[in-house]
Every structure is written in structure tokens, then in C-alpha cells.
C-alpha positions as CSV (number, residue, x, y, z in Angstrom):
1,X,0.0,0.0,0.0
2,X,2.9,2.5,0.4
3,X,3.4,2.3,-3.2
4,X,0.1,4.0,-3.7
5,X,-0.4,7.4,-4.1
6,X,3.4,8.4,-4.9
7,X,3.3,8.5,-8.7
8,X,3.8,11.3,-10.7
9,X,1.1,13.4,-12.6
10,X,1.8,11.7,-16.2
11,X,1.9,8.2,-14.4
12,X,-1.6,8.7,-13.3
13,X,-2.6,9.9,-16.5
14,X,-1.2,7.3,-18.4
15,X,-2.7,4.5,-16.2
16,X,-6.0,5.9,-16.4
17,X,-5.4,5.9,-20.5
18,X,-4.2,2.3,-20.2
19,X,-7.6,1.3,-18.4
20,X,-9.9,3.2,-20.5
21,X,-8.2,2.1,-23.8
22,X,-7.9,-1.5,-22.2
23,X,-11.8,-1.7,-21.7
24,X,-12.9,-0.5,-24.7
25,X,-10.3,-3.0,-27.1
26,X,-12.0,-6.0,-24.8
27,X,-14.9,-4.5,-25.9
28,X,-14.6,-5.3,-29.2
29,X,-12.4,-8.2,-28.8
30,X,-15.0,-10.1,-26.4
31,X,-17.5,-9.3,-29.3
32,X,-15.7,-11.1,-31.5
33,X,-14.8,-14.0,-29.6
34,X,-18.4,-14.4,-28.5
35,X,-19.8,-14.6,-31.7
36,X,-16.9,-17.2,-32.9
37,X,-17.4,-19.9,-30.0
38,X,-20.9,-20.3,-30.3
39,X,-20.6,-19.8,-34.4
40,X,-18.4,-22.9,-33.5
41,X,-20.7,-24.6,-30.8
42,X,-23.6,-24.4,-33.9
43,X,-21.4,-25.6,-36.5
44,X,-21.5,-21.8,-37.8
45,X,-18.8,-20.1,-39.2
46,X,-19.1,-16.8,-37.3
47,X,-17.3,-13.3,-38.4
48,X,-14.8,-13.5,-40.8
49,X,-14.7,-11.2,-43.8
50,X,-14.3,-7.6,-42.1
51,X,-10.6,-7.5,-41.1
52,X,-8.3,-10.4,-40.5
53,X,-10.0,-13.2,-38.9
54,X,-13.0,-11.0,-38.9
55,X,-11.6,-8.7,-35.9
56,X,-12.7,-5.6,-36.9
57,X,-16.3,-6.9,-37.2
58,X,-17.1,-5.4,-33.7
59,X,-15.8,-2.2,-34.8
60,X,-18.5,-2.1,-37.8
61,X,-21.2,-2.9,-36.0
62,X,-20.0,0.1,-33.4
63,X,-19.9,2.7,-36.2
64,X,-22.8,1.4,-37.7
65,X,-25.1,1.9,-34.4
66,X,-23.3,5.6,-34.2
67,X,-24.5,6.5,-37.4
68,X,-27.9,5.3,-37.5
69,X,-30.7,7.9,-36.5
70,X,-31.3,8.9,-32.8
71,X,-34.9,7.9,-32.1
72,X,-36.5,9.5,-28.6
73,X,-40.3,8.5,-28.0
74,X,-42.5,11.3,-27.4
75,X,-44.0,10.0,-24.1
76,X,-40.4,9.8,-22.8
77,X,-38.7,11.7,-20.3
78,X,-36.0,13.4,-22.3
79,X,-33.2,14.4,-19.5
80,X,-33.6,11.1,-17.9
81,X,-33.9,9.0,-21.2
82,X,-30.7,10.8,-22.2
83,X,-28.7,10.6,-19.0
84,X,-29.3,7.1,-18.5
85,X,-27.1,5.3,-20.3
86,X,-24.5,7.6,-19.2
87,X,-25.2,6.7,-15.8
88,X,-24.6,2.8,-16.6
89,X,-21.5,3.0,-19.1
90,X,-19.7,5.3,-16.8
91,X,-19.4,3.2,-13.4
92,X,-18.7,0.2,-15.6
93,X,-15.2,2.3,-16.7
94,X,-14.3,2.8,-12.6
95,X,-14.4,-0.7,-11.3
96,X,-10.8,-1.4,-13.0
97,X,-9.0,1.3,-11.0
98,X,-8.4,-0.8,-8.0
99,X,-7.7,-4.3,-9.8
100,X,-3.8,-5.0,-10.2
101,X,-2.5,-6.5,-13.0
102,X,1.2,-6.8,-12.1
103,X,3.6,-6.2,-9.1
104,X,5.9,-3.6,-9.6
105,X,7.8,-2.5,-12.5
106,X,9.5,0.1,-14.0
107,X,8.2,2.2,-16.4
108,X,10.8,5.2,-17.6
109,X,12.8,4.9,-14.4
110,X,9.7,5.6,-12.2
111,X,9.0,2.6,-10.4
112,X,5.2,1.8,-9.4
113,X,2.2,-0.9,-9.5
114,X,0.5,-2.4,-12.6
115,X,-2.4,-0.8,-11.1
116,X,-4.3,2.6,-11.5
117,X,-4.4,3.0,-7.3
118,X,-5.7,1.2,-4.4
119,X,-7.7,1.4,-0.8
120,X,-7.9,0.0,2.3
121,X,-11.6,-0.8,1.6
122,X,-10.8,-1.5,-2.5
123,X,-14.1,-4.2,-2.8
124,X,-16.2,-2.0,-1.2
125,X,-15.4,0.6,-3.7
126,X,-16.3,-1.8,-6.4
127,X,-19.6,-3.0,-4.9
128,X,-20.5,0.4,-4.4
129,X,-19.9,1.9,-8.1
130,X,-21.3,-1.6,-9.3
131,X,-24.6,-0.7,-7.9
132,X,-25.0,2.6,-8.7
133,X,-24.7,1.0,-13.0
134,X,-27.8,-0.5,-12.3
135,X,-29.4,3.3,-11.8
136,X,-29.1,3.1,-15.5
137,X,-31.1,0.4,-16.3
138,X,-33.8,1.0,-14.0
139,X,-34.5,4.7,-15.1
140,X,-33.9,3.9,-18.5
141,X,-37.0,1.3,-18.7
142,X,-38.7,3.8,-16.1
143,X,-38.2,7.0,-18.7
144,X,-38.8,5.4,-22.3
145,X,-42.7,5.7,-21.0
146,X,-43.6,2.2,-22.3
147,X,-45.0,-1.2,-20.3
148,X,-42.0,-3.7,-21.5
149,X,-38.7,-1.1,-20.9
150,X,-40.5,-0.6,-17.4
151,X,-41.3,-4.3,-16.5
152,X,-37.3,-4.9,-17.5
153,X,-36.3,-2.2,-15.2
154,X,-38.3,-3.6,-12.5
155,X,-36.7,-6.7,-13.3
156,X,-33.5,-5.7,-13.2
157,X,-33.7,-3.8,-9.4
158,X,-35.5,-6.8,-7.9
159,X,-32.0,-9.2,-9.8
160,X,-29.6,-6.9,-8.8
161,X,-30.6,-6.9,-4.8
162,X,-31.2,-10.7,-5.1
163,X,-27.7,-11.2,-6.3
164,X,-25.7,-8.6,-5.4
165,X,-26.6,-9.8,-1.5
166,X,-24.9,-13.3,-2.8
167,X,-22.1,-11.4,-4.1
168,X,-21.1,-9.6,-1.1
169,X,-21.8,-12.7,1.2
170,X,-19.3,-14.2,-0.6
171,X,-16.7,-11.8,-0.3
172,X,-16.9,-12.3,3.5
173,X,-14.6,-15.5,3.7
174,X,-11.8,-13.9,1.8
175,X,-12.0,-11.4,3.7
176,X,-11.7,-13.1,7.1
177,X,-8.5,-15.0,5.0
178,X,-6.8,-12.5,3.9
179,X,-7.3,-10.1,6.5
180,X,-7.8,-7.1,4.5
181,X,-10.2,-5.4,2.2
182,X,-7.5,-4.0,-0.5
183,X,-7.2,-5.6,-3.9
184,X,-3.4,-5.7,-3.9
185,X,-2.9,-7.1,-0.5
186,X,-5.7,-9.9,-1.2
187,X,-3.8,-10.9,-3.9
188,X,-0.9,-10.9,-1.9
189,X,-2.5,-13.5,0.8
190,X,-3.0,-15.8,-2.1
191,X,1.1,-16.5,-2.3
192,X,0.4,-20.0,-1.1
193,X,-3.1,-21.2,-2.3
194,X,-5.6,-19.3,-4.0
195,X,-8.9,-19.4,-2.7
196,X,-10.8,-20.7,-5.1
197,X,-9.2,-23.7,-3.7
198,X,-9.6,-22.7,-0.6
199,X,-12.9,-21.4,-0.3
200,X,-14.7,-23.6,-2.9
201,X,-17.8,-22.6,-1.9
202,X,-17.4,-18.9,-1.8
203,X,-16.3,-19.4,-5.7
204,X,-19.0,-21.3,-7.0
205,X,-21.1,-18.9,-4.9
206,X,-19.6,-15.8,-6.7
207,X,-19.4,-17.6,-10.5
208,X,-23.1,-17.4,-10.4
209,X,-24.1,-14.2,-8.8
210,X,-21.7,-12.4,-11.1
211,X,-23.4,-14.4,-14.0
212,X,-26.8,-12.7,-12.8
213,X,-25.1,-9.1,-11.9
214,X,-24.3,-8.6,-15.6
215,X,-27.7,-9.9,-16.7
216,X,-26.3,-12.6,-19.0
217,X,-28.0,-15.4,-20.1
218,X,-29.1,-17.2,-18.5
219,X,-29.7,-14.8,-16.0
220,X,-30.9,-12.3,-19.0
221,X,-34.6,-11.8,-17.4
222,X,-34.3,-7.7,-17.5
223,X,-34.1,-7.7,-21.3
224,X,-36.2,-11.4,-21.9
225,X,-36.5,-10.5,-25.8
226,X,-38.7,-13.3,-26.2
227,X,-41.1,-12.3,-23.5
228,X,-39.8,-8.6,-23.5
229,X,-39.7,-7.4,-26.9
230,X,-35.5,-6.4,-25.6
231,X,-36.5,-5.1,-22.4
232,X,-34.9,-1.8,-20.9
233,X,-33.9,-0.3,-23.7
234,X,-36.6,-1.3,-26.6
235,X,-37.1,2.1,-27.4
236,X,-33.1,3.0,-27.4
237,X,-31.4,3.5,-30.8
238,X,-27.9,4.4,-32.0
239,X,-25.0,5.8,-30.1
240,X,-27.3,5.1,-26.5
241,X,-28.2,2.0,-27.6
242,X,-24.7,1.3,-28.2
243,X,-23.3,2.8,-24.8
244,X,-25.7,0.2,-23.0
245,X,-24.8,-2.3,-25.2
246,X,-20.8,-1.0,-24.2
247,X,-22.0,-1.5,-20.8
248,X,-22.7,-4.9,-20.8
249,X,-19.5,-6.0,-21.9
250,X,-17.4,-3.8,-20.3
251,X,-19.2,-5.4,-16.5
252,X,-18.6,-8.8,-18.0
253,X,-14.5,-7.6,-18.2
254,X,-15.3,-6.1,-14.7
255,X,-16.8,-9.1,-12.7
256,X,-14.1,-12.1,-14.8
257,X,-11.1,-9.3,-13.4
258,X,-12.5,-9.4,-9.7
259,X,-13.0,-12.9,-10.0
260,X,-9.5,-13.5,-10.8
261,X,-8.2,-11.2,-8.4
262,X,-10.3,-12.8,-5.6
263,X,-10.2,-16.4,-6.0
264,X,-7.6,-16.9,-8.8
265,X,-4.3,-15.5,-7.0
266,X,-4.5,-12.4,-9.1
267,X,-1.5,-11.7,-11.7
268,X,0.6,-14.6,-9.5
269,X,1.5,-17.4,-12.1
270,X,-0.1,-20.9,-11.6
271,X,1.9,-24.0,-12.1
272,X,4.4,-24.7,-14.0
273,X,5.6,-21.3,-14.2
274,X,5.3,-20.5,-10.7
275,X,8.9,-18.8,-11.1
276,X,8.0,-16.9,-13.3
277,X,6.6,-14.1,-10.7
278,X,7.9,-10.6,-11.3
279,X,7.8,-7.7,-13.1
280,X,5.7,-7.9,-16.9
281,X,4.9,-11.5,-16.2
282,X,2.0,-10.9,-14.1
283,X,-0.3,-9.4,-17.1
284,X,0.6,-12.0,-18.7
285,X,-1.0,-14.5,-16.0
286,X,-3.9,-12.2,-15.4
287,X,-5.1,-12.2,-19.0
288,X,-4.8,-16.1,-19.2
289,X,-7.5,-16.1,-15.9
290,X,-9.8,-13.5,-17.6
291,X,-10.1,-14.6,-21.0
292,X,-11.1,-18.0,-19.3
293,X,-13.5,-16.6,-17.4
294,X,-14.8,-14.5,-20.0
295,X,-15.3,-18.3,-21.8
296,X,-17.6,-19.4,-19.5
297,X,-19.7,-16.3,-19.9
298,X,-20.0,-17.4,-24.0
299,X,-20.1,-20.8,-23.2
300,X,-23.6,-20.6,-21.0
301,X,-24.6,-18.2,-23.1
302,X,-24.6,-21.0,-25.7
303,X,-25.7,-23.6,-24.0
304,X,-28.2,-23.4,-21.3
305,X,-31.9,-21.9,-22.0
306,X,-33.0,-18.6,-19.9
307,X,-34.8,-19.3,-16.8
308,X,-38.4,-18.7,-15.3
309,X,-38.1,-15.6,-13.4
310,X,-39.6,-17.9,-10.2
311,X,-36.5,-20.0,-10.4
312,X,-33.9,-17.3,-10.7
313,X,-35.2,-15.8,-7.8
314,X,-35.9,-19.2,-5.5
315,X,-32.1,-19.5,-6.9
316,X,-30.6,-16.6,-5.5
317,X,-32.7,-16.1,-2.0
318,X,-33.7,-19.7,-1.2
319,X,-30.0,-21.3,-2.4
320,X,-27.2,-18.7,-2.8
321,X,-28.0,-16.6,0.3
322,X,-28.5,-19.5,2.9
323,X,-25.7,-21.6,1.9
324,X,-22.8,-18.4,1.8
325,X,-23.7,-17.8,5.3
326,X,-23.9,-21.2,6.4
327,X,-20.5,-21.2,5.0
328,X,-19.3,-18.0,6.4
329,X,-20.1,-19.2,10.1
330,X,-17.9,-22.4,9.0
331,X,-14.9,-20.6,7.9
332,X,-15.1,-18.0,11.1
333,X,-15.1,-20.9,13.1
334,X,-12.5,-22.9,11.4
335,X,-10.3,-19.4,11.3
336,X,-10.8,-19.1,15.6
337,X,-10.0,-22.3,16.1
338,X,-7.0,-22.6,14.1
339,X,-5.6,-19.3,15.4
340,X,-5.9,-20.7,19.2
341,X,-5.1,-24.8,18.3
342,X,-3.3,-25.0,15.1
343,X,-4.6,-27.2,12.7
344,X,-2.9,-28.4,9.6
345,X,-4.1,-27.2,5.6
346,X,-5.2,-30.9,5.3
347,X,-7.9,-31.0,8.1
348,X,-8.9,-27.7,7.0
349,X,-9.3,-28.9,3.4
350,X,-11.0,-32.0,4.5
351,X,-13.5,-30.0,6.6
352,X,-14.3,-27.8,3.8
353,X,-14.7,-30.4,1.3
354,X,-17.1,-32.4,3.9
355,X,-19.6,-28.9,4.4
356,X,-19.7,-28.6,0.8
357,X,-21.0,-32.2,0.6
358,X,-23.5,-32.0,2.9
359,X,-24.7,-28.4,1.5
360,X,-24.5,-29.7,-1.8
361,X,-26.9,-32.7,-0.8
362,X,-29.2,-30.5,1.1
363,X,-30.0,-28.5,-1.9
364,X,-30.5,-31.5,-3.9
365,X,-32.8,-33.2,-1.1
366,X,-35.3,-30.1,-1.2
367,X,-35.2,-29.5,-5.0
368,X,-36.4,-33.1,-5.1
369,X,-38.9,-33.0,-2.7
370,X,-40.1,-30.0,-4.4
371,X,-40.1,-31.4,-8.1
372,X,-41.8,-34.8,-6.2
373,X,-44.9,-32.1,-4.7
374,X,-45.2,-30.6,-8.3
375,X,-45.7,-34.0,-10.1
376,X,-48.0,-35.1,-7.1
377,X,-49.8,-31.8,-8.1
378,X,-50.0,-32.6,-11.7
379,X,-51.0,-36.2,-11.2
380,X,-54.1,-35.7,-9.3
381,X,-52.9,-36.5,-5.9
382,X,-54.6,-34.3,-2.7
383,X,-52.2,-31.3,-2.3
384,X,-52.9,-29.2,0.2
385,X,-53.8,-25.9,-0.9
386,X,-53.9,-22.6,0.4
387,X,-56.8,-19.4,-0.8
388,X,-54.6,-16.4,-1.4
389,X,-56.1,-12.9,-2.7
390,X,-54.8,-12.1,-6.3
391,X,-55.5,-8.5,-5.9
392,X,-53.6,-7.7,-2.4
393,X,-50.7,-6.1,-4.2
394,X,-52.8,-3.7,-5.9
395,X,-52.6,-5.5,-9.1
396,X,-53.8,-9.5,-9.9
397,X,-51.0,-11.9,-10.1
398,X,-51.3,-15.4,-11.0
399,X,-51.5,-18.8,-8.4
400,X,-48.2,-20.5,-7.5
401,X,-48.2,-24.0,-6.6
402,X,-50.5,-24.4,-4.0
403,X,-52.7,-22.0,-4.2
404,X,-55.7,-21.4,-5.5
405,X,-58.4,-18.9,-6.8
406,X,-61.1,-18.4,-4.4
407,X,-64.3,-18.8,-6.2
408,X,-67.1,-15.9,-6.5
409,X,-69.7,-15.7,-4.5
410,X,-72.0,-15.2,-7.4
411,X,-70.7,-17.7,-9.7
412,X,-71.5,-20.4,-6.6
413,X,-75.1,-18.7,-6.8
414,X,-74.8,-20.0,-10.6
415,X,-74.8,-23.8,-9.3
416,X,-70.3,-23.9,-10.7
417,X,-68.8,-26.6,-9.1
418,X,-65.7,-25.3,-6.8
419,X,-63.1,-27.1,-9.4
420,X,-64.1,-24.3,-11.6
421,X,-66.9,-25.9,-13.8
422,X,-69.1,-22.8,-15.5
423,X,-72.3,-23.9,-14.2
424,X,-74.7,-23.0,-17.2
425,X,-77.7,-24.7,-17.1
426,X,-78.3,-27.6,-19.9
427,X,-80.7,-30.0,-20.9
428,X,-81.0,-33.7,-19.0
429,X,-79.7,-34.9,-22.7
430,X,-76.5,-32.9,-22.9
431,X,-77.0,-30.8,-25.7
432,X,-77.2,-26.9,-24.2
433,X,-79.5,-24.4,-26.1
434,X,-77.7,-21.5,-27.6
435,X,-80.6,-19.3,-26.4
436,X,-80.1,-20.5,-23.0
437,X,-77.0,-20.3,-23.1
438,X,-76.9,-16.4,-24.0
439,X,-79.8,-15.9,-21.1
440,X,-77.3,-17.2,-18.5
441,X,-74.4,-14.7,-19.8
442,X,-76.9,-12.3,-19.3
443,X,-77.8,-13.2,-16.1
444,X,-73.8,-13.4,-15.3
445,X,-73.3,-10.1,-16.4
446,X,-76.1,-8.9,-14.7
């Protein structure tokens, strides 16, 4: 940390340059190499006629969108529908300020860190300008002043504080590791082990909440296009449609970097070239991580289908959330007593590994005996079911498993059976009259 905050005014500059020019190349770079692996993964060729290997495809399709017209709907909110994509591309350009991505080096005789600066409380710095990107979506489905932009802003508040509550719970254990909140130093800790071997759980926990933070598939419920129409920003065009769209990508750089400085030992090499540990190696190391990261992104983007919006949510509050802080009260404990008794990495390991098992069966014991209530529901068996008011929100919402409708008073007064039968009257032969059966409308409406 006494490196920090030394450097010279064109050192900062520079560094700042380096990021900003840094994010926006993987920009067009992660374009690229998205469309190519699942071009691959469907037996597709993918982009290859503009540029070599198709490279400078990305940058078409950027000066394309800046070219096209600027559409503004009429029932929009004009400052807001202008300032909010601003508000989400511009936080996504801050998070790399605190991430190293080398020890130190000199550059021009002036020795400092591969990294733009760092604090005493660097991941809270990043959770903090992480949530204030999502202000962006939210007001820009809330100012474009049409039903599907708003439901994907609504979307995207109620995902965000789902899973940004799984992200930070699974910070906690490195912290209590490493013993510090700063970037640099938490990389530092991981000397010996990282802790994605370490903390296992913590990992996984993280891989997936950072999966729903960026609102990837197939986590992608805020822009749903099958169900949404595109979602927040339906009604954006050109240059802001192409700063969310800069957004997007830019997080996805974001959360892979934290990852890797987190859980992955950072820039440190892994083996064999764990000698290989100084000076302009450590980009080097911390590229490899990302760009691997940034593969598992494209690869369950091609792969897995988007899920029901009930499921993502069971996911994060019912799953992610109960199981970091059963964890975290494991690894405090572990962390006490092996500061006052001394316990070797192998018993630690072996503890770990067992609370992993048994959380890991847990969650597959209740998804059973939930899928086994669902088919009991579906094959006829007695459920027990619950009445439940549709309109006590203010607006109806439809039944969830076990529950059900409660049925009119009137429509009883009709003679319909409480499984929902209509109740219009008919013959004894079982043909119904079309006159009668327009008298008992009537009479319904009535």
C-alpha cells in the first residue's frame, strides 16, 4: 500500500489511459470472440470477412449503431432517457481502477504498481460503483414511457438486490483469509493457495451471482427479448443504444477481473511457471485467468436456456444466500479455532470439502422434494392448498403452486362446481340451447 499514491502526474494519467483504452479494445475483442465460439458450438462459421479473422467486425457494427438515427419517444422523459445510459456506461469504466494486474515495474525509471491506485476498503469501492450502473437500467426502462422497458427495469432492481446480496456474502470468507479489504494485499495473501481452492464454496457462490449481476444469459430476465420485446432499452437507438450495449461487456471484463483477483491469486503465475513471478509477467497471468473466465460467460450463453423468473429468484434467496452464510459461520469458526489450536491445511481442506458435501446434498434433497410435490400436483394426488387474494398487491397476479383462486360468490349462486366448472344450465340430454346459453351470460353479467 505505500506504493500508492506516490506517482507522478503523467503516471496517473497514463494509467488511467491504459484502463480506458484497455476496456474499450476487450470490448470489441469479447465481441468477437463471442460470436466465434458459439458460431463454433452451432457448426456456424461466425465473423470472418471484415478484417483479419473477422476482428474488426465489432468495430463495424459500433460505427454502424453511431451512425444510425437517434430515435426519442414522445412520451419519454427526455433528460432522464438521455442521462441514463450515461449513468450505466460510466461506473462500468471505474471498477478497474483498484484491480492489479502486475507487481511492480518500472516504467521510464519511475517505479510503481501495474495498477491505476488502491484502498484500504478496495471491494467495497467496487460493490458500491457496481450498484450505482444499475441506476441506469432501471431509469432507462422507467423513462422510455412504455410497459416492456419498465417491466425490465423492474426486473432488473428486484435481480440486482437478489444477487448482489450473494455477491457480497461471498466476499466475507476472503476477507476473514486474507485479513484485509485491499485488492493488492488480497492478492498478496493468495502466495500459497488461492482461494478458489480454498474457499470452494465462496467461488461457485460468486461464478453465479456475477453471472446474474451482468444480466447474462441465463440470467438475462431484464431484457427477456422473447417475452420482452429487448426489455430496458426497446425504445433506445444508436450511439445510447450502443453505450448500454458497451456496458454490458465492459461489466462482464469487470466481474471475470474481480473474479481473478479474488479467488484466482490475481497476476501470480499458476503452475508450471510459478517462477515466473515478477515484473511484466504478471499481465501475462492475469489475462490467461480473464479470458477464461470471459469463456464461461460465451459458453452458458450458448448452452443453457433462460430461466423462469420464479426460479432465478428461488435461486438466489432460497439457495445462494442460505448456503454463503452457512458457509461463512464455517470458515469464522475454522479461522478461531486454528488461530488458538493449530490445525494443519489438510484438516482444513477435509472440513471444507465435507460442508460442501452436505450443503450440496441438502439443496438436492429439497429441489427433489419439491419437483416430487409438483408432479404429485399434476398427477391428481390431494395437495394441500392454500386461498390467497390475487388483488392484495394492488394489481392480480397469478397462483403459484399451491394456491388457488377463491371462487365468487356469485358464480357459486350460478350452481359452478368449486373445481371451476361454468355452471350454465343444460338439458338432462346434454345438448345446451344457444338461447339458454346467452340468457345465462346475461344473467352473469347482470
Amino acid at each position: 500500500m505505500e506504493l500508492f499514491g506516490r506517482d507522478v502526474w503523467w503516471m496517473v494519467l497514463l494509467k488511467a489511459v491504459v484502463v480506458f483504452v484497455f476496456l474499450v479494445v476487450m470490448t470489441l475483442f469479447t465481441i468477437w470472440f463471442e460470436r466465434r465460439v458459439v458460431g463454433r458450438m452451432q457448426h456456424r462459421i461466425g465473423p470472418n470477412r471484415v478484417g483479419p479473422f473477422g476482428l474488426l467486425q465489432s468495430l463495424a457494427d459500433g460505427v454502424k449503431l453511431a451512425l444510425k438515427e437517434d430515435i426519442v419517444p414522445v412520451a419519454a422523459d427526455k433528460i432522464v432517457f438521455f442521462l441514463a445510459p450515461i449513468l450505466s456506461v460510466v461506473p462500468a469504466f471505474m471498477v478497474l481502477a483498484v484491480i492489479p494486474f502486475g507487481g511492480e515495474v518500472s516504467i521510464f525509471g519511475h517505479h510503481t504498481m501495474l495498477q491505476l491506485t488502491d484502498l484500504p476498503v478496495g471491494v467495497l469501492y467496487v460493490l458500491a460503483v457496481a450498484s450505482v450502473g444499475v441506476y441506469g437500467i432501471v431509469l432507462a426502462g422507467w423513462s422510455s414511457g412504455s410497459t416492456y422497458p419498465l417491466l425490465g427495469a423492474l426486473r432488473s432492481s428486484a435481480q440486482v438486490i437478489s444477487y448482489e446480496v450473494a455477491m457480497g456474502l461471498s466476499f466475507v470468507a476472503v476477507f476473514l483469509y486474507s485479513g484485509s479489504l485491499s485488492t493488492s494485499q488480497i492478492v498478496g495473501a493468495q502466495k500459497s493457495i488461492w482461494f478458489a481452492v480454498a474457499l470452494p464454496i465462496s467461488f461457485l457462490v460468486y461464478l453465479v451471482a456475477m453471472v446474474g449481476e451482468t444480466n447474462r444469459a441465463p440470467f438475462d430476465l431484464p431484457e427477456a427479448e422473447s417475452e420482452l420485446v429487448g426489455g430496458f432499452h426497446t425504445e433506445y437507438s444508436s450511439l445510447k443504444f450502443a453505450l448500454f450495449f458497451l456496458a454490458e461487456y465492459i461489466n462482464m471484463v469487470n466481474v471475470s477481473a474481480l473474479a481473478t483477483t479474488m479467488f484466482l491469486g490475481g497476476y501470480r503465475p499458476f503452475w508450471p511457471f510459478s517462477q515466473l513471478d515478477t515484473g511484466w509477467w504478471g499481465p501475462l497471468w492475469f489475462m490467461i485467468k480473464l479470458m477464461a473466465l470471459l469463456f464461461v460467460f460465451v459458453w452458458l450463453r450458448g448452452t443453457l436456456p433462460r430461466l423462469r423468473y420464479d426460479q432465478f429468484m428461488k435461486l438466489g434467496w432460497k439457495l445462494l444466500i442460505p448456503v454463503s452464510l452457512v458457509w461463512i459461520a464455517f470458515v469464522a469458526v475454522i479461522r478461531t479455532v486454528n488461530s488458538q489450536y493449530g490445525l494443519s491445511r489438510s484438516t482444513i481442506v477435509a472440513g471444507g470439502l465435507s460442508i460442501a458435501g452436505l450443503l450440496i446434498i441438502a439443496s438436492f434433497v429439497a429441489e427433489a422434494t419439491a419437483r416430487r410435490k409438483e408432479r404429485a400436483a399434476e398427477g391428481g394426488e390431494v395437495v394441500e392448498e392454500t386461498e390467497f387474494d390475487p388483488f392484495a398487491g394492488g394489481h392480480p397476479v397469478p397462483p403459484m403452486p399451491g394456491q388457488r383462486l377463491p371462487v365468487p360468490v356469485g358464480v357459486l349462486a350460478l350452481g359452478a362446481a368449486p373445481d371451476g366448472a361454468t355452471g350454465l344450465s343444460s338439458p338432462p340430454g346434454g345438448d345446451t340451447d344457444p338461447d339458454d346459453v346467452r340468457a345465462d351470460q346475461e344473467d352473469t353479467r347482470a
